[in-house]
DOPAMI-447473 format. One record per atom (N, C-alpha, C): residue number from 0; residue in three letters; atom name; x, y, z. Coordinates in steps of 0.05 Angstrom, whole numbers. Layout:
N
> k, r, a, east, north, up
> NUM, Ala, CA, X, Y, Z
...
This chain:
192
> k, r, a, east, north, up
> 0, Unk, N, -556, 2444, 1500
> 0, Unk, CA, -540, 2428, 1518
> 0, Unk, C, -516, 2418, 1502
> 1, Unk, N, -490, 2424, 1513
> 1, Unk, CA, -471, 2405, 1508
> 1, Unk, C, -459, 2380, 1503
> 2, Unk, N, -452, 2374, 1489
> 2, Unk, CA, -444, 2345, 1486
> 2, Unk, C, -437, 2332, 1515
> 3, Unk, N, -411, 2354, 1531
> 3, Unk, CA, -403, 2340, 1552
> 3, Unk, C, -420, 2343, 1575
> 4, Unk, N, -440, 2361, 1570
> 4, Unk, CA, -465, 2355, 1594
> 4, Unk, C, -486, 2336, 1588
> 5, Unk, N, -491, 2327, 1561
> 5, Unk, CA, -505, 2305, 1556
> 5, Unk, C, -498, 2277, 1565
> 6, Unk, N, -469, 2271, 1566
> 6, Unk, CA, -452, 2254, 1581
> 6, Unk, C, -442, 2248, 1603
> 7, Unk, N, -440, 2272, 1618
> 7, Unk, CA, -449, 2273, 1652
> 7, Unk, C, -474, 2262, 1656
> 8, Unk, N, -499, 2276, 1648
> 8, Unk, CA, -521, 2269, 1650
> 8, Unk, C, -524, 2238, 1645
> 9, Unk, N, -520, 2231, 1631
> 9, Unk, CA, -516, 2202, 1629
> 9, Unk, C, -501, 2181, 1637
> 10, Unk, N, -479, 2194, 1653
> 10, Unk, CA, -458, 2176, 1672
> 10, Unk, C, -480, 2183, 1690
> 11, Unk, N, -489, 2202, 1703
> 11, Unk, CA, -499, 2208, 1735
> 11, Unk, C, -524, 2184, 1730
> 12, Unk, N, -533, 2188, 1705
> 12, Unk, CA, -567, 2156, 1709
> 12, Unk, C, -546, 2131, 1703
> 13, Unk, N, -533, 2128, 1696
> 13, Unk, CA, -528, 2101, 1699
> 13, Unk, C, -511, 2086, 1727
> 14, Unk, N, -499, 2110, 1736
> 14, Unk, CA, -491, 2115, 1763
> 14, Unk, C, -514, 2098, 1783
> 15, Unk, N, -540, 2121, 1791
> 15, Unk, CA, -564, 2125, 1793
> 15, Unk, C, -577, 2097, 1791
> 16, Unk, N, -585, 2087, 1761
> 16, Unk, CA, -585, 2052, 1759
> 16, Unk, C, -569, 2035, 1771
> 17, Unk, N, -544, 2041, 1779
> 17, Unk, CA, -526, 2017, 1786
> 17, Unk, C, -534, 2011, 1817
> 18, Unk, N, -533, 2046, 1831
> 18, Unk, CA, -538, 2037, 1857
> 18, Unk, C, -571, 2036, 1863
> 19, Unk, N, -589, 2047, 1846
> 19, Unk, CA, -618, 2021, 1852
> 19, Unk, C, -623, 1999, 1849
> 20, Unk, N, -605, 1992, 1829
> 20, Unk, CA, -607, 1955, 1823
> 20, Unk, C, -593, 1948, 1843
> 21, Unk, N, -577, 1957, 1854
> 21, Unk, CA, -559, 1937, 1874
> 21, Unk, C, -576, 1938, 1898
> 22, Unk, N, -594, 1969, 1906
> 22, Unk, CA, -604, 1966, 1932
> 22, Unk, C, -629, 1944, 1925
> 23, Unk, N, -648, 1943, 1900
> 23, Unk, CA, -665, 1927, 1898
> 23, Unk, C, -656, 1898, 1905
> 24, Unk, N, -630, 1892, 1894
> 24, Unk, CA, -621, 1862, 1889
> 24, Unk, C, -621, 1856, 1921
> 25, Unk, N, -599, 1874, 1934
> 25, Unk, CA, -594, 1876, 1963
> 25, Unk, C, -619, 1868, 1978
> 26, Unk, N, -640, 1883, 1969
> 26, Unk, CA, -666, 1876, 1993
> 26, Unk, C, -679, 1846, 1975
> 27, Unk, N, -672, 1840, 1959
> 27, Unk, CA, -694, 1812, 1953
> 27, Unk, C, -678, 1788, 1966
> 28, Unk, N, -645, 1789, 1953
> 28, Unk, CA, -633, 1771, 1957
> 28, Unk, C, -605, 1771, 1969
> 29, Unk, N, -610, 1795, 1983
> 29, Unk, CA, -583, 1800, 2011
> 29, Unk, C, -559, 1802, 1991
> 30, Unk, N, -541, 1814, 2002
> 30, Unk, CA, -521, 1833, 1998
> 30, Unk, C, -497, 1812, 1986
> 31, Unk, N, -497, 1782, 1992
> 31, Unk, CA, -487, 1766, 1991
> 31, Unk, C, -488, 1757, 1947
> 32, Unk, N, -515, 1765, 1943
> 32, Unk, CA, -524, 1762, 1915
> 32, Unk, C, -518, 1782, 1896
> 33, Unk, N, -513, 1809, 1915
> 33, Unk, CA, -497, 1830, 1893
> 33, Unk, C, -476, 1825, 1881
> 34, Unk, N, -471, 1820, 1856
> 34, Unk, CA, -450, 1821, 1841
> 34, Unk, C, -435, 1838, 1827
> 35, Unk, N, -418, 1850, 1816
> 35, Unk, CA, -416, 1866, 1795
> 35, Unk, C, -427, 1849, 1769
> 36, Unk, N, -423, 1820, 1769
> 36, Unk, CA, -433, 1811, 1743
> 36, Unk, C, -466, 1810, 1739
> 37, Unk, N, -473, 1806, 1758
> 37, Unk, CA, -509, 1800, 1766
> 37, Unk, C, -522, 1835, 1760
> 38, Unk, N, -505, 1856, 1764
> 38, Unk, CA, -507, 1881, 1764
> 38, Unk, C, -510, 1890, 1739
> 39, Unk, N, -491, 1881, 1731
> 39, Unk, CA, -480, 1881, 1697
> 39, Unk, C, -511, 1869, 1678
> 40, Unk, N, -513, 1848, 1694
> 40, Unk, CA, -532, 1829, 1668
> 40, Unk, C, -565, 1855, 1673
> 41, Unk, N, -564, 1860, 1700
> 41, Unk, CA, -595, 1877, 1702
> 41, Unk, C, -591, 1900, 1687
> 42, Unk, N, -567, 1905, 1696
> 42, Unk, CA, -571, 1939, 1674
> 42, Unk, C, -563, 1938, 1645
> 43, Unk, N, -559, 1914, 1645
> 43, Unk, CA, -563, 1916, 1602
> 43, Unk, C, -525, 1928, 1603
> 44, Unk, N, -511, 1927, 1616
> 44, Unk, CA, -489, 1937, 1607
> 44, Unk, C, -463, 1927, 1620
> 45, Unk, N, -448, 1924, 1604
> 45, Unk, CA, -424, 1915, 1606
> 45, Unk, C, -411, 1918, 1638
> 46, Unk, N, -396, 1896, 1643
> 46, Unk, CA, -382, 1892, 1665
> 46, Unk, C, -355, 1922, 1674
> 47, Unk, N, -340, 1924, 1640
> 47, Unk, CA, -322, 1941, 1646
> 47, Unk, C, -344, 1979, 1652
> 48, Unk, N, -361, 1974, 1647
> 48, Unk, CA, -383, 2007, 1650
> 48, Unk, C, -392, 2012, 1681
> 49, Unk, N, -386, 1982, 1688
> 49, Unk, CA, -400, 1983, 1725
> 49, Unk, C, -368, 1996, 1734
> 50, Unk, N, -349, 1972, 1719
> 50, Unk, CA, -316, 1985, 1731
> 50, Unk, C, -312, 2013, 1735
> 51, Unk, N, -335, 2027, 1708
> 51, Unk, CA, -327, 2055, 1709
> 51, Unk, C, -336, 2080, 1716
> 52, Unk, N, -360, 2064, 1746
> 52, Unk, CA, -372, 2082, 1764
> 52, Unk, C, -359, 2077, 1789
> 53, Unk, N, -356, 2044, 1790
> 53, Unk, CA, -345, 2036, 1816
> 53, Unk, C, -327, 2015, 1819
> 54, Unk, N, -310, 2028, 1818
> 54, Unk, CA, -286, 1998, 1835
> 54, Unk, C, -289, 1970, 1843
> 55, Unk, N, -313, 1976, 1846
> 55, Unk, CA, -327, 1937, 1866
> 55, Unk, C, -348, 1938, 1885
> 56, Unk, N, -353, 1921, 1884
> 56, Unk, CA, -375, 1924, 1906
> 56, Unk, C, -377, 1941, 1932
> 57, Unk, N, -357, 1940, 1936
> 57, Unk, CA, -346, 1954, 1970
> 57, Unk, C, -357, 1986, 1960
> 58, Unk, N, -346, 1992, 1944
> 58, Unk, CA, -353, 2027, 1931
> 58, Unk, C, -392, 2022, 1922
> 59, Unk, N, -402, 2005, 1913
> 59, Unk, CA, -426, 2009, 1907
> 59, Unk, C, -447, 1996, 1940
> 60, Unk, N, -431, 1991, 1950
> 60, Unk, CA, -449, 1992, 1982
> 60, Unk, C, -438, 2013, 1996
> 61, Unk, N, -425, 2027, 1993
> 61, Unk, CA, -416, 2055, 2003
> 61, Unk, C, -435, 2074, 1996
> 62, Unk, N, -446, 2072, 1965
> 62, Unk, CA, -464, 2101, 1956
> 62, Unk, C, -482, 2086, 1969
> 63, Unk, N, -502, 2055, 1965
> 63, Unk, CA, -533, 2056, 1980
> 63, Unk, C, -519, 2064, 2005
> 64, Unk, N, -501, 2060, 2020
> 64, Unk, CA, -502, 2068, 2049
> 64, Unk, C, -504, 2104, 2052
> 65, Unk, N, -496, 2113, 2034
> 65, Unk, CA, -494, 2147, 2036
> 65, Unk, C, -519, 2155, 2025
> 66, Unk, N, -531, 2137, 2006
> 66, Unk, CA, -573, 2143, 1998
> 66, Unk, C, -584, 2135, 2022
> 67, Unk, N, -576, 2116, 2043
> 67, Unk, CA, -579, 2111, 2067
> 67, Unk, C, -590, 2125, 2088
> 68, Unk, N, -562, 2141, 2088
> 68, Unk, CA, -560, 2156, 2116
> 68, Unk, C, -577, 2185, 2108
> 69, Unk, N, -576, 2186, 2088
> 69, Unk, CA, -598, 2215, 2072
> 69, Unk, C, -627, 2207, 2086
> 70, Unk, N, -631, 2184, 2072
> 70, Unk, CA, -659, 2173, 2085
> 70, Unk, C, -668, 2171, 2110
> 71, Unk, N, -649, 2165, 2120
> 71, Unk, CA, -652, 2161, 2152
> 71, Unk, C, -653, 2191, 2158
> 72, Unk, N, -636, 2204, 2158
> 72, Unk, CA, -638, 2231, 2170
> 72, Unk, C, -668, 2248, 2168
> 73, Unk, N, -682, 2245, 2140
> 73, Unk, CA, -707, 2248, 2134
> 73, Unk, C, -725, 2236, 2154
> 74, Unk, N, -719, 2217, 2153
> 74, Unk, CA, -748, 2204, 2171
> 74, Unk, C, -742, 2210, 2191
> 75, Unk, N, -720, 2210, 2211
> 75, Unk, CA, -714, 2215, 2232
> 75, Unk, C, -719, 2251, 2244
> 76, Unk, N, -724, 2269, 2223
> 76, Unk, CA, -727, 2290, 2219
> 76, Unk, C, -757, 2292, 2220
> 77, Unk, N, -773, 2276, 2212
> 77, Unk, CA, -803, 2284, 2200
> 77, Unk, C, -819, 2263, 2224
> 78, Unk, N, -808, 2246, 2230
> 78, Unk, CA, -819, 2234, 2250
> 78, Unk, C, -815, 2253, 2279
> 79, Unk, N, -795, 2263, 2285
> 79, Unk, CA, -798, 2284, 2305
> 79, Unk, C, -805, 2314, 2314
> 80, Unk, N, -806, 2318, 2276
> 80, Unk, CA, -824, 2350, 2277
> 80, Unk, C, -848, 2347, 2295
> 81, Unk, N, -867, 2334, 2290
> 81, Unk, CA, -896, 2337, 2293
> 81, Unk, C, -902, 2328, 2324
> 82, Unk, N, -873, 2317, 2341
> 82, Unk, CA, -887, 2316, 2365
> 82, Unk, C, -875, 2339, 2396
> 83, Unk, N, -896, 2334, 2410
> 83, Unk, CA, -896, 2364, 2424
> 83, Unk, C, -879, 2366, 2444
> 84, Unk, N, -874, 2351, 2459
> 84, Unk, CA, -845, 2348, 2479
> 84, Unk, C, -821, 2339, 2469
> 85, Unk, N, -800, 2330, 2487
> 85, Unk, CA, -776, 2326, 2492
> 85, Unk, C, -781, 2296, 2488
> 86, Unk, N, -794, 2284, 2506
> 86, Unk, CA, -808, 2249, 2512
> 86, Unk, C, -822, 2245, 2480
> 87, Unk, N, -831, 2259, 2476
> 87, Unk, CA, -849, 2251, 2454
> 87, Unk, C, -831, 2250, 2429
> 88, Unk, N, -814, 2270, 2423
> 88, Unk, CA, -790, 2269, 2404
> 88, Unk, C, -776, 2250, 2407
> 89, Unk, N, -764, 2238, 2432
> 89, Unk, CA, -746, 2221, 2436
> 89, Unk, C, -759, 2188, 2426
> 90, Unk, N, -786, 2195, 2429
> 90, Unk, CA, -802, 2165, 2423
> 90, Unk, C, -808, 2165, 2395
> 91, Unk, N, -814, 2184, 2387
> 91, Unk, CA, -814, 2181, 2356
> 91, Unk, C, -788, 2174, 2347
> 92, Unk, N, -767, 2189, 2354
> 92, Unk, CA, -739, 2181, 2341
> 92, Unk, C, -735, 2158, 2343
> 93, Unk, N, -741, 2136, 2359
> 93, Unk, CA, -729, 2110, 2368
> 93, Unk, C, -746, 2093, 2355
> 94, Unk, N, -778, 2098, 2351
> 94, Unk, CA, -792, 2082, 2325
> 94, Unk, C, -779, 2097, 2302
> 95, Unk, N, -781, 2114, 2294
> 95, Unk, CA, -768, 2124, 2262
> 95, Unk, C, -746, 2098, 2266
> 96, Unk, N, -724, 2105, 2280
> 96, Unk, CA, -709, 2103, 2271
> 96, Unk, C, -700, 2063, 2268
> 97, Unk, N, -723, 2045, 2285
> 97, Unk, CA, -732, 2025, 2279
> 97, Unk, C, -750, 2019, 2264
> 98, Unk, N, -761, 2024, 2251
> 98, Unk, CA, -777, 2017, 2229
> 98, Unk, C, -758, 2029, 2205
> 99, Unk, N, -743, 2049, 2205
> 99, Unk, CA, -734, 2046, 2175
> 99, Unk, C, -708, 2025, 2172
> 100, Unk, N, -695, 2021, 2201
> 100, Unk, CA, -672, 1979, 2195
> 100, Unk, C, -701, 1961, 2198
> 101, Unk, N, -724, 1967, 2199
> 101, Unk, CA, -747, 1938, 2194
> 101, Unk, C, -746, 1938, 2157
> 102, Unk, N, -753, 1956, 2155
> 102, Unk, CA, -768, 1971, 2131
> 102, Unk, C, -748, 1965, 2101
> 103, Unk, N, -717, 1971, 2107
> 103, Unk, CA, -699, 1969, 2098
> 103, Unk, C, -679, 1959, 2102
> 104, Unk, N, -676, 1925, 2108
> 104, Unk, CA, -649, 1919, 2123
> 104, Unk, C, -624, 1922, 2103
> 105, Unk, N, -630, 1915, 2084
> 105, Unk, CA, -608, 1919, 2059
> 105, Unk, C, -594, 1947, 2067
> 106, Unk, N, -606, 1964, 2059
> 106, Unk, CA, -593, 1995, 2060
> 106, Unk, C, -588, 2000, 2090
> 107, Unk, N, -594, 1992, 2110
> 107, Unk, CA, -586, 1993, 2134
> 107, Unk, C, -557, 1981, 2147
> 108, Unk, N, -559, 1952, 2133
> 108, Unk, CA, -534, 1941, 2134
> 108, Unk, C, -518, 1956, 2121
> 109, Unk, N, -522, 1977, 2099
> 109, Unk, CA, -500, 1980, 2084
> 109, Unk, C, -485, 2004, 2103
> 110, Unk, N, -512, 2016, 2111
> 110, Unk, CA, -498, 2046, 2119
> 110, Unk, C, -481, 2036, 2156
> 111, Unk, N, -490, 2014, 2162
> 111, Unk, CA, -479, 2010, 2200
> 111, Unk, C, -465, 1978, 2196
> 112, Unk, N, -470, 1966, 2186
> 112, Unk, CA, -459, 1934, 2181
> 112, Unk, C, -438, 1924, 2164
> 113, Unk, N, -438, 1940, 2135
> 113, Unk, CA, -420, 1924, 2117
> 113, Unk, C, -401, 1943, 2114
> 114, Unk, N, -376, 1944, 2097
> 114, Unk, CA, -348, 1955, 2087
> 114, Unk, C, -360, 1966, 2067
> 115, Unk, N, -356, 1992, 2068
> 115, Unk, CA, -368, 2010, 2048
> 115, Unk, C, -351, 2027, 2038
> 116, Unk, N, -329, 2022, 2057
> 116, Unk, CA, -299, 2044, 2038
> 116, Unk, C, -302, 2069, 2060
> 117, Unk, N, -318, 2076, 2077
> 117, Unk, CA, -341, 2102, 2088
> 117, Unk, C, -327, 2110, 2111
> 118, Unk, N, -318, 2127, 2129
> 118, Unk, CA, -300, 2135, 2150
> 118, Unk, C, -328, 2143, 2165
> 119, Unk, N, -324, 2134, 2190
> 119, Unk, CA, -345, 2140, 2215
> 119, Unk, C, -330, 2150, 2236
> 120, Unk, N, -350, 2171, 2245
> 120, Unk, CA, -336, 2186, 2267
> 120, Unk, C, -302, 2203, 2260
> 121, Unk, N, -298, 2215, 2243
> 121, Unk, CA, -278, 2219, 2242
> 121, Unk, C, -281, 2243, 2215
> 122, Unk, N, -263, 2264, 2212
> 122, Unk, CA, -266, 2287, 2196
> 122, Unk, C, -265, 2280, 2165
> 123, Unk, N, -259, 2252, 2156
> 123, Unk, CA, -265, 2246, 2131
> 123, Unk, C, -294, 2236, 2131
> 124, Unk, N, -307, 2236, 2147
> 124, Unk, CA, -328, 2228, 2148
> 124, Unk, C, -355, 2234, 2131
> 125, Unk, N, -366, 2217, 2111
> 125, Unk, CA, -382, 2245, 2088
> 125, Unk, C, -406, 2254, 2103
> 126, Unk, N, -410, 2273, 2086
> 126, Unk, CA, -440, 2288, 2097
> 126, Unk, C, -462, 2272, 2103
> 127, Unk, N, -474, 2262, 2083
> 127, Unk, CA, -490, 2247, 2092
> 127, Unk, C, -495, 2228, 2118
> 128, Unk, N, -469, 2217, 2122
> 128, Unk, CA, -468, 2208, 2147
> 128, Unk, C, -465, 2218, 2180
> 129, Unk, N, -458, 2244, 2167
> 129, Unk, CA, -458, 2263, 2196
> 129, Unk, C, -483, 2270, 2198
> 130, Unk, N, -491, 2277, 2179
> 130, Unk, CA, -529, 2290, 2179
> 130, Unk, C, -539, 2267, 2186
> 131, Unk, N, -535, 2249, 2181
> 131, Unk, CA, -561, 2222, 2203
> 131, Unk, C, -552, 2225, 2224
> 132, Unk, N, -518, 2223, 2236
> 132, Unk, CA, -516, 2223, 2274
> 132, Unk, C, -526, 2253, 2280
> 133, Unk, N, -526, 2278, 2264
> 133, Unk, CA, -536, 2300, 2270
> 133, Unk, C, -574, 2302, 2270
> 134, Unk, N, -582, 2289, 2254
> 134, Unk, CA, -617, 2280, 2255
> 134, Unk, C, -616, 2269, 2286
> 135, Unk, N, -606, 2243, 2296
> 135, Unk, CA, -605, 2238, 2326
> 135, Unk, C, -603, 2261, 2340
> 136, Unk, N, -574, 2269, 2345
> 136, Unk, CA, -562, 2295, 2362
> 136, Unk, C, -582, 2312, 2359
> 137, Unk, N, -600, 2322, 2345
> 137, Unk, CA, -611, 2343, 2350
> 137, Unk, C, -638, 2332, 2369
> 138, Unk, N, -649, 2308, 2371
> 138, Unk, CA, -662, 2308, 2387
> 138, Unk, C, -655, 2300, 2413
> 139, Unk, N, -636, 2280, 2418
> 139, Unk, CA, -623, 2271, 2444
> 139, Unk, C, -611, 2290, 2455
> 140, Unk, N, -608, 2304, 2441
> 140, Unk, CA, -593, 2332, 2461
> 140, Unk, C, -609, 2347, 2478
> 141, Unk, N, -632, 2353, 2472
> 141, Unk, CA, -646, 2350, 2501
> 141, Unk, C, -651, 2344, 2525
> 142, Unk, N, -651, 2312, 2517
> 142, Unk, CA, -644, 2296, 2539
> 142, Unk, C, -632, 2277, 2552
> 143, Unk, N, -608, 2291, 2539
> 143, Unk, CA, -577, 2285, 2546
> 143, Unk, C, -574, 2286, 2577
> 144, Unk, N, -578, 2305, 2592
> 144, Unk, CA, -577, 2305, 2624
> 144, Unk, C, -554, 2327, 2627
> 145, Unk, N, -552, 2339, 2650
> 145, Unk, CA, -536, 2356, 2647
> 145, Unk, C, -502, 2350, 2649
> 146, Unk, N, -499, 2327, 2664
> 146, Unk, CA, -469, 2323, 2666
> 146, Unk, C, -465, 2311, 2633
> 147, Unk, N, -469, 2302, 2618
> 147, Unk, CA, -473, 2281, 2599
> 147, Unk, C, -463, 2300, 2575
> 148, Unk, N, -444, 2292, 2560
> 148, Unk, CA, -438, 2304, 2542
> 148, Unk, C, -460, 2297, 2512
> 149, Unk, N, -473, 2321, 2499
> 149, Unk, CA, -500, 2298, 2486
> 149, Unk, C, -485, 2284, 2462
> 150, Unk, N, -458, 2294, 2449
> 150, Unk, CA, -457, 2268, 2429
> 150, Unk, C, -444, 2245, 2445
> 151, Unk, N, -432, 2235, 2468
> 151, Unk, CA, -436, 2218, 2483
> 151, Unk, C, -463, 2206, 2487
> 152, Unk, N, -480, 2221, 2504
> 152, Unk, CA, -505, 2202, 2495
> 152, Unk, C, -520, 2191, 2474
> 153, Unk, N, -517, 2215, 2452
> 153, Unk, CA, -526, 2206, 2428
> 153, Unk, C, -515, 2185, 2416
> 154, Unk, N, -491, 2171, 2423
> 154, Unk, CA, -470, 2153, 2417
> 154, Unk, C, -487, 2122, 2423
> 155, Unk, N, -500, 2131, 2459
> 155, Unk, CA, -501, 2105, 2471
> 155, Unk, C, -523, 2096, 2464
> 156, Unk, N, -550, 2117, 2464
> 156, Unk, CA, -568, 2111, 2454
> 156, Unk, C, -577, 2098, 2422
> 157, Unk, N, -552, 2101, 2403
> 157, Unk, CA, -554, 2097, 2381
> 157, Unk, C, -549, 2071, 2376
> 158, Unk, N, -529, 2064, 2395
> 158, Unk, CA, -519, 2037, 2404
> 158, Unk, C, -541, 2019, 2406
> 159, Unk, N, -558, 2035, 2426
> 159, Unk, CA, -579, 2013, 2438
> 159, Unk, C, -606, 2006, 2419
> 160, Unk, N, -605, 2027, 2404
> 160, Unk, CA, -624, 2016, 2387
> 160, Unk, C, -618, 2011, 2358
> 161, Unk, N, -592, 2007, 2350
> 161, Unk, CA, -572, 1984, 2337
> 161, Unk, C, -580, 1960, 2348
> 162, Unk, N, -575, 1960, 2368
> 162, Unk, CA, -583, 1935, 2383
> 162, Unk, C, -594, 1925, 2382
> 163, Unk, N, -629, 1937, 2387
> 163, Unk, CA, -647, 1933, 2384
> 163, Unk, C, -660, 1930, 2357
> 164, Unk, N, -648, 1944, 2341
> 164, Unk, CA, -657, 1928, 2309
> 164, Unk, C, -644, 1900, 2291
> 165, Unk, N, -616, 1904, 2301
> 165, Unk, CA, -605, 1877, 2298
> 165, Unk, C, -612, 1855, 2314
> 166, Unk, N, -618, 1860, 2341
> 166, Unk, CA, -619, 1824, 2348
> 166, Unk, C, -662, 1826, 2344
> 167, Unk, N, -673, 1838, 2342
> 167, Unk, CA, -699, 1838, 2326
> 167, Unk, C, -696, 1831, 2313
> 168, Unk, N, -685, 1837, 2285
> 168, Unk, CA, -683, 1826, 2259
> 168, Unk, C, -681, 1800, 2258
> 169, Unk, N, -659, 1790, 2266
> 169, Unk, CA, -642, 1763, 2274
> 169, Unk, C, -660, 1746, 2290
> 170, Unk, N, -687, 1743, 2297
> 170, Unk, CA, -703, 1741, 2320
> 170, Unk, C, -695, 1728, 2342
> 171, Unk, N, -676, 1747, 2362
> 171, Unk, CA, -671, 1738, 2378
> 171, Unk, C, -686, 1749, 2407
> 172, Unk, N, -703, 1774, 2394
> 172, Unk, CA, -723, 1785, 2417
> 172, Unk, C, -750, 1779, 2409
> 173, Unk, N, -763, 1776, 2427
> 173, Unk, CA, -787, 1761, 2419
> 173, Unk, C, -803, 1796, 2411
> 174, Unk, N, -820, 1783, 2391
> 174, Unk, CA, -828, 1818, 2366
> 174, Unk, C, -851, 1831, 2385
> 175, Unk, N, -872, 1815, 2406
> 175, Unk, CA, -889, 1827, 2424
> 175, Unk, C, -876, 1840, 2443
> 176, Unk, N, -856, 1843, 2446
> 176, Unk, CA, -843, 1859, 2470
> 176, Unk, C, -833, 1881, 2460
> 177, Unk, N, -836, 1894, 2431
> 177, Unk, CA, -824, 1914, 2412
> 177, Unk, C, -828, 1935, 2429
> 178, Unk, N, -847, 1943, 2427
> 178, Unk, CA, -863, 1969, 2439
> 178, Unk, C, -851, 1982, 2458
> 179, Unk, N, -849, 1956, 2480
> 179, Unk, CA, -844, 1967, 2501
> 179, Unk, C, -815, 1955, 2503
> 180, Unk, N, -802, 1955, 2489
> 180, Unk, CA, -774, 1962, 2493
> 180, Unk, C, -767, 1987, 2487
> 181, Unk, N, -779, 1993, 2466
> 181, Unk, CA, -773, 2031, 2461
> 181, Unk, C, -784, 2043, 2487
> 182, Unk, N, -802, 2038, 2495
> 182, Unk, CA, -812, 2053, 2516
> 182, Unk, C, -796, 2049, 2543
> 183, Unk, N, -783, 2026, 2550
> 183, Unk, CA, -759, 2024, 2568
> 183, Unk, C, -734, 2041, 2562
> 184, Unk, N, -731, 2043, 2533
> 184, Unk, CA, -705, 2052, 2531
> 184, Unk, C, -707, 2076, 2530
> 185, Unk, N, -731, 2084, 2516
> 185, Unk, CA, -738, 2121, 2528
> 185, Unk, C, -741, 2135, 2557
> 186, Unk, N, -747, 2122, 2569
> 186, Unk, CA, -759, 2124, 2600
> 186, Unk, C, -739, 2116, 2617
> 187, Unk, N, -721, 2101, 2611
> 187, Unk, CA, -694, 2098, 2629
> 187, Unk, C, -666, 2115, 2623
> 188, Unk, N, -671, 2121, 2588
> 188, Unk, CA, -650, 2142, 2590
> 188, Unk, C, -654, 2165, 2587
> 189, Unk, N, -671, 2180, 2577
> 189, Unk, CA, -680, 2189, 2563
> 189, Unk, C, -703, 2213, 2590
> 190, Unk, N, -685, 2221, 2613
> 190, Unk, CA, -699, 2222, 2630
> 190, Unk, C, -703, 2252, 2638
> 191, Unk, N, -694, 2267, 2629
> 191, Unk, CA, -692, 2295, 2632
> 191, Unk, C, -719, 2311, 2633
């Protein structure tokens, strides 16, 4: 191995360290406690070394939001292989895709809530983030309806259970009515 591949290799883990310390810090003590200096002191290394993966915070909640949207796409992927209809996919997607903003609000905020530097909806848009609205799209497109354009629905529906994970979170819906809010929102749109 090369000197200058031994040094890649070692920018990419400290890279790697910066954005798991920040998602760890992010989920103990909210996004508000990430620092570059607090960042600095966990990984044993200098303030100007964080400068020289990322610009600032805004760039290091951009990558957890892009380890994010990878994740989400996964679960949102593996939660809907295994079930046998259209209804049944659409209901798995809508728990997947609420339990991983329960599961993870840190990295959730990063990838739909905070300034991440990150272009949505639009041809700069990175991969990772098209492959999570494409993990959706591939199941709502089913039952999209026929007049209904499906990334229009996949739009609204994503909306609604945005919705539904943020004002949850925030407890502004009472948590025994969970269930069967997915099951409203499947069964009213979701009707094909």
């Amino acid at each position: 191995m090369s000197v200058q591949e031994r040094k890649e290799r070692e920018r990419a883990g400290r890279e790697r360290l910066i954005v798991a310390t920040a998602r760890e810090l992010a989920e103990q003590q909210g996004w508000d406690a990430v620092t570059t200096r607090r960042l600095a002191e966990r990984i044993e290394y200098s303030q100007p070394v964080l400068y020289s993966h990322f610009r600032g915070k805004r760039e290091i909640i951009g990558a957890v939001a892009l380890e994010g949207a990878t994740e989400l796409a996964a679960a949102l992927r593996s939660a809907t292989a295994a079930a046998d209809d259209a209804h049944a996919r659409v209901t798995a997607l809508a728990r997947a895709y609420l339990d991983f903003a329960e599961r993870n609000p840190a990295v959730y905020d990063a990838v739909f809530r905070l300034d991440g530097g990150l272009a949505f909806a639009d041809e700069a848009t990175p991969e990772p983030l098209k492959d999570a609205f494409a993990a959706l799209l591939e199941t709502l497109d089913e039952v999209a309806g026929d007049d209904v354009h499906p990334g229009l629905f996949t739009e609204t529906f994503w909306a609604a259970l945005h919705g539904l994970a943020t004002l949850s979170r925030a407890g502004r819906l009472p948590s025994a009515d969970a269930e069967r809010r997915v099951e409203l929102l499947v069964d009213r749109l979701a009707v094909r």
